[in-house]
C-alpha positions as CSV (number, residue, x, y, z in Angstrom):
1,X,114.4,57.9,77.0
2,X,112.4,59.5,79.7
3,X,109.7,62.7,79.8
4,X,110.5,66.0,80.2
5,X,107.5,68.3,81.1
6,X,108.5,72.0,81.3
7,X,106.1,74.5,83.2
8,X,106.8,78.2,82.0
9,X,106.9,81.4,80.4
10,X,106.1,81.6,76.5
11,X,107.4,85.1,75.5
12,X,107.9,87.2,72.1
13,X,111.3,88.5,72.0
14,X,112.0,92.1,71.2
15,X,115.7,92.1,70.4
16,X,117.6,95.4,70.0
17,X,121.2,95.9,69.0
18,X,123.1,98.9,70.8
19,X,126.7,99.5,71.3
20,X,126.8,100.2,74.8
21,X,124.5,100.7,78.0
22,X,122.9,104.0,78.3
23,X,123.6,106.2,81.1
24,X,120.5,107.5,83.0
25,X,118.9,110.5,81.2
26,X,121.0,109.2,78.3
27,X,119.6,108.6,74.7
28,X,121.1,106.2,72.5
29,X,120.3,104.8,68.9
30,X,120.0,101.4,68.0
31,X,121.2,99.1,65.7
32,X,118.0,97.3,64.6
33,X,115.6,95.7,66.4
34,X,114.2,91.9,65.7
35,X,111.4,90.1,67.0
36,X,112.4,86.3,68.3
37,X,110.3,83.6,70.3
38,X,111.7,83.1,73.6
39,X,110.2,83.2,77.3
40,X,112.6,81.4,79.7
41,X,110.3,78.0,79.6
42,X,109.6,77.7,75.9
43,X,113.5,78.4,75.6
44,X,114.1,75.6,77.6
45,X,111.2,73.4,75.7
46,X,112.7,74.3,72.4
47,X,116.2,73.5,73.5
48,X,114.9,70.1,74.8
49,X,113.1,69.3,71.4
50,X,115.9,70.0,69.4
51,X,118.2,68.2,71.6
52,X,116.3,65.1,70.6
53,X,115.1,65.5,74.1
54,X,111.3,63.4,74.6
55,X,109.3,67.1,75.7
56,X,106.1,68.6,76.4
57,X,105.0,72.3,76.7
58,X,103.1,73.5,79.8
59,X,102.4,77.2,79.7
60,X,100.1,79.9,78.4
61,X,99.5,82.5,75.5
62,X,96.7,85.2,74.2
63,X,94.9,84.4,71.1
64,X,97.0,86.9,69.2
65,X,99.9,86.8,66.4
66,X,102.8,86.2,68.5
67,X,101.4,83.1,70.7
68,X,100.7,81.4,67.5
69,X,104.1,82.1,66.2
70,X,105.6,80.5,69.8
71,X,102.9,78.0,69.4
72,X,104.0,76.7,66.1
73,X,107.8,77.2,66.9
74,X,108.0,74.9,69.1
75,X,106.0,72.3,67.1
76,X,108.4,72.5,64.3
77,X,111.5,71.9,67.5
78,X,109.3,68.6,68.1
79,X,108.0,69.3,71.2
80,X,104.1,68.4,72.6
81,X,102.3,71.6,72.5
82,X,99.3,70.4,73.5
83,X,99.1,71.7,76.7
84,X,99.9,75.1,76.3
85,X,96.5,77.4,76.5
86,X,95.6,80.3,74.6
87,X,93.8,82.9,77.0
88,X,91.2,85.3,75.2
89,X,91.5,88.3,77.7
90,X,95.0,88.5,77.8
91,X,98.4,89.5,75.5
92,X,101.3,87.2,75.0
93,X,104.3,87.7,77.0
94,X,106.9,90.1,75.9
95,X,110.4,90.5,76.8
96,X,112.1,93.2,75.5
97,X,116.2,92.6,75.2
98,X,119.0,94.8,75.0
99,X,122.2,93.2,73.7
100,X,125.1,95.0,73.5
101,X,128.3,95.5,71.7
102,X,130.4,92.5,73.7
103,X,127.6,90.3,73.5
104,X,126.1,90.7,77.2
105,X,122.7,91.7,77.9
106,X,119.8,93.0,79.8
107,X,116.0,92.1,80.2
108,X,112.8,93.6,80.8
109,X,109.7,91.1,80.6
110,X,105.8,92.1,80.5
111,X,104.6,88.5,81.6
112,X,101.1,88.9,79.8
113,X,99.4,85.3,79.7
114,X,102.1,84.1,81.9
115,X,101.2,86.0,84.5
116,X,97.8,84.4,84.8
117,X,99.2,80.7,84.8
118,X,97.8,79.9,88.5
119,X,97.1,76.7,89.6
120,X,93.3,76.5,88.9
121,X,93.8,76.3,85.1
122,X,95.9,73.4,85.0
123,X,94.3,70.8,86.3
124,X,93.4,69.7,82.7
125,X,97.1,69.3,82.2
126,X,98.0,67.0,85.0
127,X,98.1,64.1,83.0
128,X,102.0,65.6,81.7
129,X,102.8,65.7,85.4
130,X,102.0,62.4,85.7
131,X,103.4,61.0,83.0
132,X,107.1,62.5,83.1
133,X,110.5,61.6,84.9
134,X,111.4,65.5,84.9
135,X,109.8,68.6,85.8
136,X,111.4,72.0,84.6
137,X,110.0,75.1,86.5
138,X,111.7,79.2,86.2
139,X,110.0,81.7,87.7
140,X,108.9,83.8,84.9
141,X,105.2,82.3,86.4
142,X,103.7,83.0,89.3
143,X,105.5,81.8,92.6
144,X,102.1,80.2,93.5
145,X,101.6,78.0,90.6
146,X,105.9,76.9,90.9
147,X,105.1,75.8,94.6
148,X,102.0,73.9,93.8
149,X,103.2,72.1,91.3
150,X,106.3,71.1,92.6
151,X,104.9,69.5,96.1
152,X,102.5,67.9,93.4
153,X,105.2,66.5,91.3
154,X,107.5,65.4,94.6
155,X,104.5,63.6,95.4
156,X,104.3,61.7,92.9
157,X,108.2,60.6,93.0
158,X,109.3,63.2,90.1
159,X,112.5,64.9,89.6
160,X,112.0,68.4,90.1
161,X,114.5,71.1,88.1
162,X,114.3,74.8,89.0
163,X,115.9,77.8,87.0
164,X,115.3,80.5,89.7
165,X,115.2,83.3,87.3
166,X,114.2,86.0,87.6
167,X,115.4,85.6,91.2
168,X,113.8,86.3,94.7
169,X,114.9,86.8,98.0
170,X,113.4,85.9,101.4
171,X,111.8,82.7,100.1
172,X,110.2,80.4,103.0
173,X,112.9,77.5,103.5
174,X,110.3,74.8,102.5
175,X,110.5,76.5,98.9
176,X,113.9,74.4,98.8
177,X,112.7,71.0,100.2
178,X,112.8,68.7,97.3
179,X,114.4,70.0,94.5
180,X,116.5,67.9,92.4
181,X,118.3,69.8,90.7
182,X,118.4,74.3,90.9
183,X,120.2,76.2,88.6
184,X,120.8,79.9,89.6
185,X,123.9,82.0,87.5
186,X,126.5,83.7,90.2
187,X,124.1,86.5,90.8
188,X,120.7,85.1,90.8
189,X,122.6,83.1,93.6
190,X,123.4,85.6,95.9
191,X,119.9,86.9,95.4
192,X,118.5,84.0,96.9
193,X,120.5,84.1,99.9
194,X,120.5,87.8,100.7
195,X,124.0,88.8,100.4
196,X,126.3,89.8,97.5
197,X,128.7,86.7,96.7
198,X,132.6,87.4,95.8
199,X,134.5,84.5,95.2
200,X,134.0,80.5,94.6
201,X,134.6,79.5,98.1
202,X,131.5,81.7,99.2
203,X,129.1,80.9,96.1
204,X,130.1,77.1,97.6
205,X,128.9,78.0,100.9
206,X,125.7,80.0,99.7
207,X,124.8,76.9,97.5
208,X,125.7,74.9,100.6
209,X,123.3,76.8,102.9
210,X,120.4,75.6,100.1
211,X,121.5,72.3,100.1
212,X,120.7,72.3,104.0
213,X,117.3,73.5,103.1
214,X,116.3,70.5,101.2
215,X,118.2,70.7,97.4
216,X,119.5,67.8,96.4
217,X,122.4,69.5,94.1
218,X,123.1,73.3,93.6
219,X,124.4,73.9,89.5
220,X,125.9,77.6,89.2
221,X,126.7,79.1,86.0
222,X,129.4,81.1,86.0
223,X,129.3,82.7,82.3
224,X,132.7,82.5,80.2
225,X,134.0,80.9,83.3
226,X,132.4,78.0,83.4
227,X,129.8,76.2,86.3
228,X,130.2,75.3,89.5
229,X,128.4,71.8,90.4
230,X,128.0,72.1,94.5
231,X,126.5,68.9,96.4
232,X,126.4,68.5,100.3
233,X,130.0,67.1,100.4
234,X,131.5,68.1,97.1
235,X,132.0,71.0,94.6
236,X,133.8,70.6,91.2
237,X,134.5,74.0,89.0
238,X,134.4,72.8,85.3
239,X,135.7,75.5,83.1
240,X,133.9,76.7,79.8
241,X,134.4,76.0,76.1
242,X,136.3,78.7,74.3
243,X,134.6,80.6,72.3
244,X,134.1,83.5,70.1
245,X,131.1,85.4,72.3
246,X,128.5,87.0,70.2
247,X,125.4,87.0,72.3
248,X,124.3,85.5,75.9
249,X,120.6,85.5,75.2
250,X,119.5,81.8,76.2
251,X,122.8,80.3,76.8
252,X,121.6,79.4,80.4
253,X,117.9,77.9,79.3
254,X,120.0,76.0,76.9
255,X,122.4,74.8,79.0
256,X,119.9,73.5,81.6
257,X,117.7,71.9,78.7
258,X,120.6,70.4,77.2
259,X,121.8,69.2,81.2
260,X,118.4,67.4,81.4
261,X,118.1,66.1,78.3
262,X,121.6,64.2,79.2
263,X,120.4,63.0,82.4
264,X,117.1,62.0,80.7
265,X,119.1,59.5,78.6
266,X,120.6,58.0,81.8
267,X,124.1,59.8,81.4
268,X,126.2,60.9,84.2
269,X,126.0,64.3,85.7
270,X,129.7,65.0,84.6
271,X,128.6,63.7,81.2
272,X,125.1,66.0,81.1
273,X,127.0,68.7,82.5
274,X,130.1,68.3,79.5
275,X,127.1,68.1,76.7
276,X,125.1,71.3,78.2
277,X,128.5,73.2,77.8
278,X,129.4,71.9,74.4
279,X,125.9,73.2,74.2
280,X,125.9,76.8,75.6
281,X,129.3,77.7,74.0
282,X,127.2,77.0,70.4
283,X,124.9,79.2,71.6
284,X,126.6,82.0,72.5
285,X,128.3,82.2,69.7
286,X,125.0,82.6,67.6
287,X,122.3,85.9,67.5
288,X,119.4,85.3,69.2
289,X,117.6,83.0,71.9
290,X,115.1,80.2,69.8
291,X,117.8,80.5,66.5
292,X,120.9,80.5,68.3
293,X,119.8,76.7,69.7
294,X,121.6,74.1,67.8
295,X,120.0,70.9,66.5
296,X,121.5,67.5,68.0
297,X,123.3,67.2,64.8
298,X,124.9,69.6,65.2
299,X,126.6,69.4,68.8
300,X,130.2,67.6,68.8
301,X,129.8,64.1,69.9
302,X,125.9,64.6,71.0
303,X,124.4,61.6,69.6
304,X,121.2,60.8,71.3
305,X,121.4,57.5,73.3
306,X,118.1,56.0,72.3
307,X,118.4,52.6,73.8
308,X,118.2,54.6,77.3
């Protein structure tokens, strides 16, 4: 099996049950509110560990409550938290989470430590870089730190994974040179490019335009409707797994984990791409973004290939 290093945000989730969206100027009560590790990279760690996935943790916390509680988390999901650092002068990330009534939901994050992860600091860590087959990057860190270390991992002949959330426009074109494999949902997609996107036929071009930049294979997520797998000559819609829709929170960082995890065990792409849907449709049907993450057990027909 090969090594997954994933390079990201470590966040505590505040989780708060409404009904509906305010309006502006609008005051609403909540159902309850729950606190929940998450962060968009220790998602995607935890997803990985559970999976059965061979993972380590790069990122950073404050010395307080909460970055022990994500600390220890992902211990117990089996991944390598050694390299995750606990800063003194600064609070761990928070992301505060609206989910509403039809399971659909809306972010704010205060990056805290993450904020902070720059280069400089992780030099003590390169030996994960060096060791693994796959690199996972989001861009809950700064933009400095995701460019730096993906020249340095294309360097050194690694496959580099990018969830390009939360998305930017106007990024330089060599941003794109290199990457394996970049995940964007439908409209972190048209983010990147600059223009609103309306059908399949344009996301296909807009991925299209970033394959001519330099990525090697453009995965869109498309929500209850499935993904949309877009190479320089081909595009393949596969539909999602019915299911009962309780709450989106982490579906995406699970579906990526659970993508590389399958590819890390030497599985097709239309096989990795089958088991992170399988995935995904568990998770969504489950409250939360750590807890809703199933263990390998319990994903139809996931059983770990550990001769790979």
């Amino acid at each position: 099996m090969k090594k997954i290093v994933v390079l990201g945000s470590l966040n505590m989730d505040f989780v708060i049950r409404v009904k509906k969206m305010p309006e502006i100027g609008e005051t609403i009560l909540g159902e309850d509110v729950t606190l929940i590790p998450g962060g968009k990279g220790a998602n995607q760690a935890y997803a990985v560990g559970k999976l059965g996935g061979n993972v380590a943790m790069l990122g950073a916390v404050g010395t307080d409550t909460y970055g022990s509680c994500l600390v220890n988390n992902l211990k117990d999901a089996g991944v390598d938290i050694n390299g995750i650092q606990k800063r003194k002068n600064e609070s761990t990330g928070q992301a505060f989470i609206t989910v509403y009534e039809n399971g659909n939901n809306s972010i704010i994050v205060i990056p805290g430590a993450n904020g902070v992860l720059e280069p400089e600091i992780l030099h003590e860590d390169m030996k994960y870089i060096e060791e693994c087959d796959y690199i996972i990057m989001q861009l809950e860190i700064p933009l400095e730190t995701v460019r730096y270390i993906k020249e340095l991992a294309l360097k050194m002949g690694k496959k580099v994974v990018i969830d390009p959330a939360p998305a930017l426009s106007g990024l330089e074109d060599s941003f794109w040179k290199g990457i394996t494999i970049l995940k964007p949902n439908e409209t972190e997609l048209g983010i990147l490019i600059g223009r609103s996107l309306h059908n399949e036929t344009e996301m296909i071009e807009a991925a299209r335009s970033l394959i001519s930049k330099g990525v090697e294979t453009v995965l869109v997520t498309l929500g209850e409707r499935g993904c949309l797998w877009v190479q320089e000559k081909a595009a393949i819609h596969f539909p999602a797994k019915k299911t009962k829709i309780v709450d989106t929170t982490a579906a995406g960082d699970s579906f990526l984990a659970a993508l590389v995890t399958a590819l890390s065990e030497d599985k097709s792409f239309e096989s990795a791409i089958e088991f992170a849907q399988t995935v995904s449709s568990i998770v969504v049907s489950r409250h939360g973004a750590q807890p809703s993450i199933p263990w390998r057990s319990e994903v139809p027909g996931g059983v770990s290939n550990q001769n790979s």
